[in-house]
C-alpha positions in Angstrom: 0.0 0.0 0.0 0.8 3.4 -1.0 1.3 6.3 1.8 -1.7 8.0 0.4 -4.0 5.4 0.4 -3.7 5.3 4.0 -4.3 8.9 3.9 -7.3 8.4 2.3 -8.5 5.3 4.4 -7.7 7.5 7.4 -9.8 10.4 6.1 -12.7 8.3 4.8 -13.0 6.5 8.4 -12.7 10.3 10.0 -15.5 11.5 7.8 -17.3 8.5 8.9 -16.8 9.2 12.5 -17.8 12.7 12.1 -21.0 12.3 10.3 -21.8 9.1 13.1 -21.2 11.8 15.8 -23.6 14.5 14.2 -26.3 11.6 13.7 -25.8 10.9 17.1 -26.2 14.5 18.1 -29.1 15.2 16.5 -31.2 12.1 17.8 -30.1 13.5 21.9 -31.0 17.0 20.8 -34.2 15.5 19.4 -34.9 13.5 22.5 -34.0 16.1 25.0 -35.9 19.2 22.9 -38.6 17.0 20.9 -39.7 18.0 17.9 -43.3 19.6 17.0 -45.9 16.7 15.5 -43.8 13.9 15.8 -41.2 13.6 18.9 -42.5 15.1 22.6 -39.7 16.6 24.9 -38.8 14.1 27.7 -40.3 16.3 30.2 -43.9 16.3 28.3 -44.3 12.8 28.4 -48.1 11.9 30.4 -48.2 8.2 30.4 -45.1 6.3 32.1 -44.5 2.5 33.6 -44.1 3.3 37.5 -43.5 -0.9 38.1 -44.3 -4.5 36.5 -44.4 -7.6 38.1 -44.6 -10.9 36.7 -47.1 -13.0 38.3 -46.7 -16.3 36.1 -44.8 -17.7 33.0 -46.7 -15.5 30.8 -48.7 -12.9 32.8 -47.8 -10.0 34.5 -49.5 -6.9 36.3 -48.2 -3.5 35.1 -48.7 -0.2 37.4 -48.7 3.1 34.8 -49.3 6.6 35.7 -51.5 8.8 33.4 -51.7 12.4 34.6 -50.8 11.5 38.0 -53.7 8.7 38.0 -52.0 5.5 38.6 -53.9 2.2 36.5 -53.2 -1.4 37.2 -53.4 -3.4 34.2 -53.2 -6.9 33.8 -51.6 -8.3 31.1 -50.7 -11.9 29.3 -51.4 -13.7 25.7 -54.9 -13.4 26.1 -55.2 -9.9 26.2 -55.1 -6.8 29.0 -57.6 -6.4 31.4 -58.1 -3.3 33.8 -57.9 -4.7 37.7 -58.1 -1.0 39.1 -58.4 2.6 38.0 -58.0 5.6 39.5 -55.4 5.1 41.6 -54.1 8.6 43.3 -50.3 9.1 42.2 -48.0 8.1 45.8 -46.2 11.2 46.1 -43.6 10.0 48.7 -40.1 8.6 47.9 -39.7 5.0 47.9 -36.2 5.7 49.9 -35.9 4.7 53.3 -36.2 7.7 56.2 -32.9 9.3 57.8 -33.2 9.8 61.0 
């Protein structure tokens, strides 16, 4: 090989590099800011997963938060079913007290 094909390798893997990097700007700028009609800001987001836990092979109860409503919803193969709505939101920390 040739000094300047290795000049060229090298600059074709730093272009490659550089246009990864930007790609990979733009999706955390996207994620973080959001972007009108088809990506919400992080912070905007309603509806959120507060805990699962599987109760069989194939079946497992799923706590999600809407609005500060909590819903527990059961789920498996044979569909989703509601087991209570309307749960208020805890609003205390899950950490254990100092004292």
């Amino acid at each position: 090989m040739r000094a300047m094909d290795l000049i060229d390798i090298g600059r074709y893997l730093a272009a490659l590099l550089l246009v990864l990097a930007l790609v990979g700007a733009a999706g955390l700028a996207l994620r973080r800011f959001g972007m009108p009609g088809l990506i919400k800001p992080q912070g905007a987001r309603r509806l959120e997963i507060v805990e699962t836990l599987m109760i069989g092979p194939r079946q497992k109860l799923i706590l999600l938060r809407r609005d500060h409503v909590e819903h527990l919803v059961l789920a498996g193969p044979e569909g989703a079913n509601v087991v209570e709505s309307g749960i208020p939101a805890a609003t205390t920390s899950l950490e254990p007290a100092t004292s």
